[in-house]
C-alpha positions as CSV (number, residue, x, y, z in Angstrom):
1,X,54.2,74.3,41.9
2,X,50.9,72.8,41.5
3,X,48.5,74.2,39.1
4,X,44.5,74.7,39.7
5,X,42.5,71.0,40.3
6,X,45.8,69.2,40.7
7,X,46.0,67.6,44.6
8,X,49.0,67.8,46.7
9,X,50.7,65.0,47.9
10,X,49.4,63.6,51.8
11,X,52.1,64.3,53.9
12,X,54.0,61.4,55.9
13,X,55.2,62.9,59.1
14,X,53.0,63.2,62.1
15,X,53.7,64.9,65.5
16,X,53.9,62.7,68.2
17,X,54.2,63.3,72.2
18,X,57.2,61.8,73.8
19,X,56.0,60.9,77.8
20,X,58.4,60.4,80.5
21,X,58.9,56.8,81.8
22,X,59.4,58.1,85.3
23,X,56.0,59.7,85.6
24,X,53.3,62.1,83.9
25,X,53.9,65.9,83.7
26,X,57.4,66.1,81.4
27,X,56.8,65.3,77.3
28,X,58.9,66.3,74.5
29,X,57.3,66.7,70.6
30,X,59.0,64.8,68.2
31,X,57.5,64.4,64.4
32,X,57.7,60.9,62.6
33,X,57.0,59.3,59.4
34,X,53.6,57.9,59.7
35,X,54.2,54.4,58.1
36,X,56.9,53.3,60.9
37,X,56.0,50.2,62.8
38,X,58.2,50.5,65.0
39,X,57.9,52.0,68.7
40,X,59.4,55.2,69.5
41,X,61.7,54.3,72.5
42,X,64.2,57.4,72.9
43,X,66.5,58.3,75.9
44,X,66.4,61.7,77.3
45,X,66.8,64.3,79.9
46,X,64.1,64.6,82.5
47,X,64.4,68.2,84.3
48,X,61.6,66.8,87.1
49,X,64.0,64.0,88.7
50,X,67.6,65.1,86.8
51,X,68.3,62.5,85.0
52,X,68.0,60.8,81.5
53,X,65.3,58.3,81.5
54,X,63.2,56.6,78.6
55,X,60.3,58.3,77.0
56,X,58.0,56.4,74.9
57,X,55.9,57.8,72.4
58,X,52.2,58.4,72.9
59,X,49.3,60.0,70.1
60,X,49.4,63.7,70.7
61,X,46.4,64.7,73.0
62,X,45.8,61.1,74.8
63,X,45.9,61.1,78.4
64,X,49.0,59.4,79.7
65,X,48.3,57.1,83.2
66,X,51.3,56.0,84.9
């Protein structure tokens, strides 16, 4: 426990938006570590056309054109 005038540590994980490959509309929320260079590239179920495609990940709140 941190006592008075003593900062907490900055936390590492941000949320990130998952968008559908296949088009706009479907997005899953997935939280990651904040000093990964690497791409988020996952495979997943999308309910829209039934069937696992790839979602990429995008900043939370960006507007996704396909």
């Amino acid at each position: 426990m941190k006592g008075w005038g003593e900062t907490r540590k900055k936390k590492n994980v941000k949320v990130i938006k998952l968008v559908s490959s296949a088009g706009p509309g479907i997005f899953y929320a997935k939280m990651r570590n904040t000093k990964s260079k690497v791409k988020l590239e996952i495979k997943k179920y999308d309910p829209s056309i039934r069937c696992h495609v790839e979602f990429t990940g995008a900043k939370r709140g960006e507007k996704y054109d396909h």
